[in-house]
C-alpha positions in Angstrom: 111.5 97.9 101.7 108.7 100.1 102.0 109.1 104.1 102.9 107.8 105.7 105.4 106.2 109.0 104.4 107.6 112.2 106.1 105.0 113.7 109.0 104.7 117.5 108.7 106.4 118.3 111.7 109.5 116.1 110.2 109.5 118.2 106.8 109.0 121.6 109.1 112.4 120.3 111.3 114.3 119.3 108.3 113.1 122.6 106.3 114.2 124.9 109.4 117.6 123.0 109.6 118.1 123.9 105.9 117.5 127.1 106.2 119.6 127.3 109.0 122.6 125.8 106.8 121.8 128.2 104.0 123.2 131.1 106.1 126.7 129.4 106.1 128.4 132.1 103.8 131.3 129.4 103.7 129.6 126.9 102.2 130.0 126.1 98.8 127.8 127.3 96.0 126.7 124.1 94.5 126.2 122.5 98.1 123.6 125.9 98.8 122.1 125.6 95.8 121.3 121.5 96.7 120.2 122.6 100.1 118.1 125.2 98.2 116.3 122.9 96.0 116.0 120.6 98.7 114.2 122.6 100.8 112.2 124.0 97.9 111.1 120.9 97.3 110.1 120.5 101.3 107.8 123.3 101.9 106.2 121.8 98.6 105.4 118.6 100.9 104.8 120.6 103.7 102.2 123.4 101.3 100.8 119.9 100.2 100.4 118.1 103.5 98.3 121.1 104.7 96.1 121.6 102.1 95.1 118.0 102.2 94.4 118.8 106.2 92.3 121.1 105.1 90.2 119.2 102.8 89.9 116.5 105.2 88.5 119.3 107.8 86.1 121.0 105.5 85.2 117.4 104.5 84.6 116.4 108.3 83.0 119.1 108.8 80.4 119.2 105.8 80.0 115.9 107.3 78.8 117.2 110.9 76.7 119.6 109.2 74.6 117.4 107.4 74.4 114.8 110.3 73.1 117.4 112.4 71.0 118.8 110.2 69.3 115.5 109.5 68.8 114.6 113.3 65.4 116.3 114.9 67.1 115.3 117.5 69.9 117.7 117.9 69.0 121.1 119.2 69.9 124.3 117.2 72.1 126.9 118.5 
């Protein structure tokens, strides 16, 4: 069965629920510490996810830059 990877807005959702959890003082210590590393491991994704956004932009728009550059046609600002 393949998996479907996690968007950013679902890591962000699940990442605020967890932190949300994590202010349960009645929850037990080895559940927190799961939820902890669990979310730990979420913003990972989520620190990940955006920086390959940002490649992807700077990449795109490198991209524009040297098409425009390249067309006479395409008047200067």
């Amino acid at each position: 069965m393949e998996s479907k990877r996690m968007t950013y807005e679902d890591a962000m959702s699940e990442l605020e629920h967890i932190t949300r959890r994590l202010t349960d003082e009645s929850m037990p210590l080895d559940e927190m510490v799961e939820l902890y590393e669990k979310g730990m491991s979420l913003a990972r994704l989520c620190k990940d996810m955006l920086e390959e956004y940002e490649g992807r932009i700077e990449k795109a728009s490198a991209t524009m830059t040297e098409d425009t550059e390249a067309c006479p046609c395409v008047e200067r600002v």
